[in-house]
N, CA and C atoms as an extended XYZ file, in Angstrom:
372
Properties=species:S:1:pos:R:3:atomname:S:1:resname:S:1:resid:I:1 pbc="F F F"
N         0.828       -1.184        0.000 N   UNK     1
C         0.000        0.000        0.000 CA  UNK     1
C         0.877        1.255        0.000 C   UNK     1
N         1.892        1.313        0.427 N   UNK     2
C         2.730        2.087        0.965 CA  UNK     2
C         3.531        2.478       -0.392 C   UNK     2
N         3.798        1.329       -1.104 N   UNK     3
C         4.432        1.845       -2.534 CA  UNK     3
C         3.423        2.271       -3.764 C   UNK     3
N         2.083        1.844       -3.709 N   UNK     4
C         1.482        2.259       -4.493 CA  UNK     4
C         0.795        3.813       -4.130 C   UNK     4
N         1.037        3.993       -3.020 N   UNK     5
C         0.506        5.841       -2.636 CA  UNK     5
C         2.252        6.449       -3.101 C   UNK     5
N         3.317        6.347       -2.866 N   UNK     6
C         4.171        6.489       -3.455 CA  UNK     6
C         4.638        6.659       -4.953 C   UNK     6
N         3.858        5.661       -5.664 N   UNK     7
C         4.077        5.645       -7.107 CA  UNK     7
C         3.178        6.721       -7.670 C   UNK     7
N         2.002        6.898       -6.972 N   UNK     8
C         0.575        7.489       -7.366 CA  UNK     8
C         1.351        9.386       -7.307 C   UNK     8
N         1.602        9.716       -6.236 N   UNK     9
C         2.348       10.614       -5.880 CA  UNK     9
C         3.243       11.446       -6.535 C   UNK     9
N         4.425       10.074       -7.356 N   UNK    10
C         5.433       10.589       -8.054 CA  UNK    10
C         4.654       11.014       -9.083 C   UNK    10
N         4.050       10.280       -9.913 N   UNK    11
C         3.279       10.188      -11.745 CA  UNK    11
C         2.093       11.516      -11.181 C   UNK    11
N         2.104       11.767       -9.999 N   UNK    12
C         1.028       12.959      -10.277 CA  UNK    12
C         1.690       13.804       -9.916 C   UNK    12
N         2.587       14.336       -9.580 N   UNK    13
C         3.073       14.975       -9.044 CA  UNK    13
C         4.518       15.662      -10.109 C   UNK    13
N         4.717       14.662      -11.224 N   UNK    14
C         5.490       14.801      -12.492 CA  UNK    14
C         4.647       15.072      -13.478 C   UNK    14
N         3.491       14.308      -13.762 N   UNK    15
C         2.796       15.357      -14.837 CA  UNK    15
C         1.646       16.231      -14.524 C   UNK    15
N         1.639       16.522      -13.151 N   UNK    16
C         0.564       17.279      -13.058 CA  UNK    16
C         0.564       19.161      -13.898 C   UNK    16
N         1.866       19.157      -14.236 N   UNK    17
C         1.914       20.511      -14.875 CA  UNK    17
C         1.459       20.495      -16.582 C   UNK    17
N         1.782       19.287      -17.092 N   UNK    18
C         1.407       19.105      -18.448 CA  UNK    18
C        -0.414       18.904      -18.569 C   UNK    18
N        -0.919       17.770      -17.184 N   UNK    19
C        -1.974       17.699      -17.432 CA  UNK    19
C        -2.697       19.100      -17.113 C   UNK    19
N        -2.398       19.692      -16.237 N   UNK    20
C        -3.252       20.804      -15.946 CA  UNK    20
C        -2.814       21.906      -17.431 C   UNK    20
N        -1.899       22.132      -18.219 N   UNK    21
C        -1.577       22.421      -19.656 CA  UNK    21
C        -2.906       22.161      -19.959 C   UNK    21
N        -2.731       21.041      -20.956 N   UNK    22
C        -4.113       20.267      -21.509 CA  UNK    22
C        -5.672       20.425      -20.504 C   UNK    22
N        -5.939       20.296      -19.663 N   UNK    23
C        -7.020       20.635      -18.972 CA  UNK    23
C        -7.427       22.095      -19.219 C   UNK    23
N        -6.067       22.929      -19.116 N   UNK    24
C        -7.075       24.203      -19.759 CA  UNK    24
C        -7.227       24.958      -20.673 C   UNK    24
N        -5.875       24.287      -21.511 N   UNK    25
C        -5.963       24.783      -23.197 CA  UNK    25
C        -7.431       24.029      -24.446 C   UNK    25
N        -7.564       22.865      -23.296 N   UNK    26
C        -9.058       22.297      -24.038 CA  UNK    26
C       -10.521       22.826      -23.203 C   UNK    26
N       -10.159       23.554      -22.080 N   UNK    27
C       -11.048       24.209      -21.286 CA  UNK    27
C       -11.591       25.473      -22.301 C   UNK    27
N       -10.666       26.092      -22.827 N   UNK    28
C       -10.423       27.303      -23.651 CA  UNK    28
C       -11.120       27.093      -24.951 C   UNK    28
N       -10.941       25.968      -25.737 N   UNK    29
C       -11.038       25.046      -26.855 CA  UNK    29
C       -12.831       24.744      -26.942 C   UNK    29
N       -13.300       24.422      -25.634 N   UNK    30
C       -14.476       23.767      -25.401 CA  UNK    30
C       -15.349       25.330      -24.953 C   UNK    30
N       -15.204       26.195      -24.258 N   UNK    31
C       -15.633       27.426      -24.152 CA  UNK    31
C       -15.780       28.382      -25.235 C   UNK    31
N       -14.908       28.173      -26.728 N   UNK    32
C       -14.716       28.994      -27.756 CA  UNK    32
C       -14.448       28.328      -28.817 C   UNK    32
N       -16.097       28.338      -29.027 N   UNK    33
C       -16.079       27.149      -30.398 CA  UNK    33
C       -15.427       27.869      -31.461 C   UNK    33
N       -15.582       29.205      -31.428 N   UNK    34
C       -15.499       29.882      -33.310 CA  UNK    34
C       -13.801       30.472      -32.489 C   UNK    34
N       -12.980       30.122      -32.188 N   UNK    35
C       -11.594       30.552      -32.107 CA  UNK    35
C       -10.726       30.179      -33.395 C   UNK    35
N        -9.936       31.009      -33.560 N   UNK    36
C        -9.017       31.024      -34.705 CA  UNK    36
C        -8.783       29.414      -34.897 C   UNK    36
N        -8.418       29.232      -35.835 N   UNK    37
C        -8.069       27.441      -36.065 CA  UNK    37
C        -6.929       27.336      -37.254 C   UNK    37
N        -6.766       28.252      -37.878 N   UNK    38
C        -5.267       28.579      -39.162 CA  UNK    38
C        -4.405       28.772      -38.324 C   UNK    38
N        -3.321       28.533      -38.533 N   UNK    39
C        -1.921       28.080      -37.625 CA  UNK    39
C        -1.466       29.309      -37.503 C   UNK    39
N        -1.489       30.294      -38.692 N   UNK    40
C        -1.102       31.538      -38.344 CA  UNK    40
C        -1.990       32.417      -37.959 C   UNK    40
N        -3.335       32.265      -37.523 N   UNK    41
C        -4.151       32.870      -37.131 CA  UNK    41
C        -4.189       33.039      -35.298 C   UNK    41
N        -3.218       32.361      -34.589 N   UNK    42
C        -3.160       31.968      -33.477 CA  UNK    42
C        -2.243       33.477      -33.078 C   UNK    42
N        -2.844       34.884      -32.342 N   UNK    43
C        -1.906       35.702      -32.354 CA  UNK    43
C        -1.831       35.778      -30.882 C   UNK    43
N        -2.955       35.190      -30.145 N   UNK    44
C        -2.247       35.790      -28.554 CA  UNK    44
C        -2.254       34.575      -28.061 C   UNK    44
N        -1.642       34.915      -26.511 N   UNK    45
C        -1.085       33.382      -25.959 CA  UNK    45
C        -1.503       32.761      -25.720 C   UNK    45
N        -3.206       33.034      -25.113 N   UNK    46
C        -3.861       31.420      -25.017 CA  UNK    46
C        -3.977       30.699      -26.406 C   UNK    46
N        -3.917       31.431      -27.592 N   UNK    47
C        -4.532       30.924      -29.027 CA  UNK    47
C        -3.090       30.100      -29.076 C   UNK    47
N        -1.544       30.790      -29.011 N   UNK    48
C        -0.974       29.747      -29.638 CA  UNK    48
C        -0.347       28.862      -28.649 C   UNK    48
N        -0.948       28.859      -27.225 N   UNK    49
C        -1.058       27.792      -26.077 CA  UNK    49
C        -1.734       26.574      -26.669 C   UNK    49
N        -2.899       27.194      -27.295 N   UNK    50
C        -4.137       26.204      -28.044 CA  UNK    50
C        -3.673       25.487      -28.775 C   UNK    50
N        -2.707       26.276      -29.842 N   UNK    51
C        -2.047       25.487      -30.654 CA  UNK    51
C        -1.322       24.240      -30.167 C   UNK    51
N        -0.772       24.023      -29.252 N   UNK    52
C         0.040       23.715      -28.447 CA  UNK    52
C        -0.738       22.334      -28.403 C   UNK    52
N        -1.708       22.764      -27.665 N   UNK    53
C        -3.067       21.468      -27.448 CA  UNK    53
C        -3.031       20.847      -28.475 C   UNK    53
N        -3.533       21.402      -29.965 N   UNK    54
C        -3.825       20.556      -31.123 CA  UNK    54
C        -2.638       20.368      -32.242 C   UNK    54
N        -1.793       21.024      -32.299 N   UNK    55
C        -0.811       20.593      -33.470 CA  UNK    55
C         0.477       20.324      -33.159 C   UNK    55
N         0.717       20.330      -31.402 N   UNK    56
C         2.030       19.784      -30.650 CA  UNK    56
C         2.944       20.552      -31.354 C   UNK    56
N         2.884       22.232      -31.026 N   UNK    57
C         3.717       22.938      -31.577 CA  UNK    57
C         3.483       24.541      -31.147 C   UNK    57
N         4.332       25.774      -30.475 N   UNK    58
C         3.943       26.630      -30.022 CA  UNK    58
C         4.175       27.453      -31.460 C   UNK    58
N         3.631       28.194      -32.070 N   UNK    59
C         4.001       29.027      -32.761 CA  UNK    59
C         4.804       29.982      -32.874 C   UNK    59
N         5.855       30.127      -33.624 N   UNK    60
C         6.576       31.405      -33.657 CA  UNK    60
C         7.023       31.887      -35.199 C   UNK    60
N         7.353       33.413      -35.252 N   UNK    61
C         7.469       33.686      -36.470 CA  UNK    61
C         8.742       33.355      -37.038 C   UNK    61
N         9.994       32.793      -36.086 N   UNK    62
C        10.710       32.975      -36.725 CA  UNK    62
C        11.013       31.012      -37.026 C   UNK    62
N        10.070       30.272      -36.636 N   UNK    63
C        10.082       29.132      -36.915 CA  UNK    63
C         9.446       28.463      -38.421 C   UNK    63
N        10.529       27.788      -39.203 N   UNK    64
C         9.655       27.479      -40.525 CA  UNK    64
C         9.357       26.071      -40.392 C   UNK    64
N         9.490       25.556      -39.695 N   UNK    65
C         9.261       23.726      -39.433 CA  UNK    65
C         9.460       23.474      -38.243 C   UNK    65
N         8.249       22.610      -37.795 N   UNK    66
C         8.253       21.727      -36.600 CA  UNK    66
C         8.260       20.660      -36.415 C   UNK    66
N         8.824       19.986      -35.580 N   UNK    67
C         9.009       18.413      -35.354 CA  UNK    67
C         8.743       18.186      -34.012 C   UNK    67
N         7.410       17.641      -34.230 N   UNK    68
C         6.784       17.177      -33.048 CA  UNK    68
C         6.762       15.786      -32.493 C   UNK    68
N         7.297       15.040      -32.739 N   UNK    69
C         7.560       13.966      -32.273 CA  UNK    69
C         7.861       13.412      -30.901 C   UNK    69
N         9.123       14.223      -30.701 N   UNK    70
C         9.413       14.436      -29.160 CA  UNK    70
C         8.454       14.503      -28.276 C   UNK    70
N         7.663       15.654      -28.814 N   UNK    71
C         6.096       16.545      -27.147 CA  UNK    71
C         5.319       15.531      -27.592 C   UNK    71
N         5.471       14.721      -29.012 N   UNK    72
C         4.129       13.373      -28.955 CA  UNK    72
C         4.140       12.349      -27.929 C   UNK    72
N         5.448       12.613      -27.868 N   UNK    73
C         6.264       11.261      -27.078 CA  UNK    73
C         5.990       11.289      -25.466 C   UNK    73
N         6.346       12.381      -25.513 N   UNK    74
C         6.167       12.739      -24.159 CA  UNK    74
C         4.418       13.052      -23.963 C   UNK    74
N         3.314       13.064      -24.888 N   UNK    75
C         2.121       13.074      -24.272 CA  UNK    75
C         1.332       11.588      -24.286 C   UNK    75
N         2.198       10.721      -25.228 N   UNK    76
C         1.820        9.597      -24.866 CA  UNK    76
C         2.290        8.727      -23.533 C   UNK    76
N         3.234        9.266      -23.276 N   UNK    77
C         3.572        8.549      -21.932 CA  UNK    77
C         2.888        9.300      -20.815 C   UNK    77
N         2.657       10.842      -20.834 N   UNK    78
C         1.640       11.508      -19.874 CA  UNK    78
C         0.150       10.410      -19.900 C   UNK    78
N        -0.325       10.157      -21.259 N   UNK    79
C        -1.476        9.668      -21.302 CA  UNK    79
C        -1.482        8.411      -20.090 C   UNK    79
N        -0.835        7.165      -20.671 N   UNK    80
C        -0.473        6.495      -19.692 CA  UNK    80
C         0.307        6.058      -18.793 C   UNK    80
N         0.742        7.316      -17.870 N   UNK    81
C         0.957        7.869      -16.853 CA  UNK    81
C        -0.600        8.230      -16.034 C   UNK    81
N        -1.353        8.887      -16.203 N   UNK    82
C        -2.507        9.236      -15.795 CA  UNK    82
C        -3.618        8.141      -16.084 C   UNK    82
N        -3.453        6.903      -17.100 N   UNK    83
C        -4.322        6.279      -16.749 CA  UNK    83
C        -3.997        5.509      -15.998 C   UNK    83
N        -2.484        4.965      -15.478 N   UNK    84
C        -1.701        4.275      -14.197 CA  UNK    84
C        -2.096        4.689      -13.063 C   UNK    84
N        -1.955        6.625      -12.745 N   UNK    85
C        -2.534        6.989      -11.183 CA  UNK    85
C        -3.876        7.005      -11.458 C   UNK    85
N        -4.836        7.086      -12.343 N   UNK    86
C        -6.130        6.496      -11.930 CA  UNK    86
C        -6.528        5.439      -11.508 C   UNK    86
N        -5.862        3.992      -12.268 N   UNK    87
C        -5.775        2.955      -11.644 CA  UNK    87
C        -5.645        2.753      -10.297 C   UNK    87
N        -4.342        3.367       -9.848 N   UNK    88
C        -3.941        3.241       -8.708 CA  UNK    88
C        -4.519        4.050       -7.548 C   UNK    88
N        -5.425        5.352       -7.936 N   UNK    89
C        -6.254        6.147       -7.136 CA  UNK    89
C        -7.471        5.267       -6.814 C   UNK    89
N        -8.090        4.778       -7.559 N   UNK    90
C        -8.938        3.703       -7.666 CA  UNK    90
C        -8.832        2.348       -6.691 C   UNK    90
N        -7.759        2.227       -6.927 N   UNK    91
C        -7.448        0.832       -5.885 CA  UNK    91
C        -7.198        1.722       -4.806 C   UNK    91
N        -6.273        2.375       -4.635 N   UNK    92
C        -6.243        3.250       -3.358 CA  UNK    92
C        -7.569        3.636       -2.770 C   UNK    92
N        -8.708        3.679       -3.008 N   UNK    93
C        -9.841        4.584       -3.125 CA  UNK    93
C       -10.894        3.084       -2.637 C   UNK    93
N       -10.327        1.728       -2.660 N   UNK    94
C       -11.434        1.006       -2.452 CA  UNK    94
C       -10.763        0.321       -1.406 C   UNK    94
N        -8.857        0.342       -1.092 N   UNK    95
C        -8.290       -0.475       -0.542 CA  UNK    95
C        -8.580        0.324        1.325 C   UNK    95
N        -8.857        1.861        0.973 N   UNK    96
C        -8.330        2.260        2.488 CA  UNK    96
C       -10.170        2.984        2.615 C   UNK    96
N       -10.736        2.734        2.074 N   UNK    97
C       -12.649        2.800        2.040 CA  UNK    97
C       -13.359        1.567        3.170 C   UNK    97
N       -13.677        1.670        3.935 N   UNK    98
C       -15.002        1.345        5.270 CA  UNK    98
C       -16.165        0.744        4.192 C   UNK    98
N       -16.545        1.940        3.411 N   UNK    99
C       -17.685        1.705        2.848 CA  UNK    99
C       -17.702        1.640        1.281 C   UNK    99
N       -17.285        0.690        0.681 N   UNK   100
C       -17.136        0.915       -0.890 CA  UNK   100
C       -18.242        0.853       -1.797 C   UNK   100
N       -19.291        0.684       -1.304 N   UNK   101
C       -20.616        1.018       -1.588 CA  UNK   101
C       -20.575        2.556       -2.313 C   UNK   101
N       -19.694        3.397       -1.624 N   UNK   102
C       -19.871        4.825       -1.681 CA  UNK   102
C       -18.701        5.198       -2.732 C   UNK   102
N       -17.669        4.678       -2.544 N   UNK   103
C       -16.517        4.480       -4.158 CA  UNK   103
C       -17.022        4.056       -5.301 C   UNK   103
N       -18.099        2.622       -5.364 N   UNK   104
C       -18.771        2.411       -6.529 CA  UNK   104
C       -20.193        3.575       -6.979 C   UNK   104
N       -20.575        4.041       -6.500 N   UNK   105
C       -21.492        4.721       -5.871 CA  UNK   105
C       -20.883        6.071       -7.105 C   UNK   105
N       -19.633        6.418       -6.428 N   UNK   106
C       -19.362        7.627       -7.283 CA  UNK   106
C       -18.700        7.430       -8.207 C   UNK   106
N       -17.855        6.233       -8.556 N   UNK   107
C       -17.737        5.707      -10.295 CA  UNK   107
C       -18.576        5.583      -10.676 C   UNK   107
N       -20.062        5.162      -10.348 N   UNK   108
C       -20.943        5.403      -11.296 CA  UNK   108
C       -21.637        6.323      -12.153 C   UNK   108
N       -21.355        7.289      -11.288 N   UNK   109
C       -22.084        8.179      -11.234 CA  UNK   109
C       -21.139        9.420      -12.369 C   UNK   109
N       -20.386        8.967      -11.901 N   UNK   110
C       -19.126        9.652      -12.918 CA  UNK   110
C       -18.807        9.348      -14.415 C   UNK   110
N       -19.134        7.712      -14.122 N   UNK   111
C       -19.957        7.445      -15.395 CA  UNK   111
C       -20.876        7.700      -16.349 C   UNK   111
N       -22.000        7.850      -15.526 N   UNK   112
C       -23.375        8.193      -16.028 CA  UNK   112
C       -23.886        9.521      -16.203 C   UNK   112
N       -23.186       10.572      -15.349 N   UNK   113
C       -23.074       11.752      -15.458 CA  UNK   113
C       -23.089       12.479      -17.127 C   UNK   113
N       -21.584       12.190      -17.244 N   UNK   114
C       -21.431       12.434      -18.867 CA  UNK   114
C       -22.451       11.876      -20.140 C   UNK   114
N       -22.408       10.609      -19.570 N   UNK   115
C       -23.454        9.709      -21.160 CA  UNK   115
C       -24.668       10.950      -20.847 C   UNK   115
N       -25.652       10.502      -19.906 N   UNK   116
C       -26.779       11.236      -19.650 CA  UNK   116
C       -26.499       12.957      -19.944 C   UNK   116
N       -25.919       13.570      -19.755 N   UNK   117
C       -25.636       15.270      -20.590 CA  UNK   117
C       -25.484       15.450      -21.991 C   UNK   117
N       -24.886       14.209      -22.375 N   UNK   118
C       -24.373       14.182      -24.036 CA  UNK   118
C       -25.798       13.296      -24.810 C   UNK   118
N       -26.579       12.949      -24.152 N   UNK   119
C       -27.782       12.152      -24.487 CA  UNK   119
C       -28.889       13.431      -24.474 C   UNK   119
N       -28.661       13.864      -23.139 N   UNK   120
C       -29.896       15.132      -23.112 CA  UNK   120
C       -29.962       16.233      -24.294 C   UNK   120
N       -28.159       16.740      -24.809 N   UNK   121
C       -28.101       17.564      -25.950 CA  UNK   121
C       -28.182       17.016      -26.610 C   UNK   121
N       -28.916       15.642      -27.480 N   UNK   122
C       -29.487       15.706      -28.340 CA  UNK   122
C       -30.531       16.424      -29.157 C   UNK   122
N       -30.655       16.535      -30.090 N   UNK   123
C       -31.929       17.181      -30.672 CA  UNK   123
C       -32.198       16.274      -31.502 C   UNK   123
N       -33.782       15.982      -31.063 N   UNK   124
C       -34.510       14.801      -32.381 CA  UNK   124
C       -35.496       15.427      -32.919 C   UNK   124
């Protein structure tokens, strides 16, 4: 138990600056549907932050090519990195829980939350 609150710790605690990046450059993204979207249309910093989000590349003028490979690299291992401390928040979350009634309780719900909002904005 002791190494998995440890491991959980390190991996959040190492990408918590990239994920919180992404959390609010798609916060920005999801708030402002009609935002610039041409690569050179990106003139202030949240826009070419944004960029950042979608084309793994900050804009600059004096840059004529990017190679993104590297920040891919590194967001695929963020990816699963964060689905590891969920895992492990999860087990943590049912291993040191009295009542796990109330852990399943709110995975569900966390579940069902989203489907049911994205079901309601339908229009038929």
């Amino acid at each position: 138990m002791k190494n998995l609150r440890r491991i959980h710790t390190f991996l959040g605690c190492f990408f918590a600056p990239l994920l919180l990046f992404f959390v609010a450059t798609g916060w920005y993204q999801t708030v402002n549907p009609d935002r610039k979207k041409g690569e050179g249309e990106a003139d202030t910093l949240v826009g070419r932050l944004s960029t950042v989000h979608v084309d793994q590349h900050f804009p600059t003028a004096s840059a004529q090519v990017y190679h993104t490979a590297l920040f891919r690299y590194l967001v695929v291992v963020m990816c699963a990195a964060l689905i590891a401390t969920i895992a492990l928040g999860l087990m943590l979350a049912f291993r040191s829980s009295r009542q796990r009634w109330q852990v399943w309780l709110s995975l569900a719900l966390g579940i069902l939350a989203p489907v049911i909002l994205l079901w309601l904005g339908q229009q038929r």
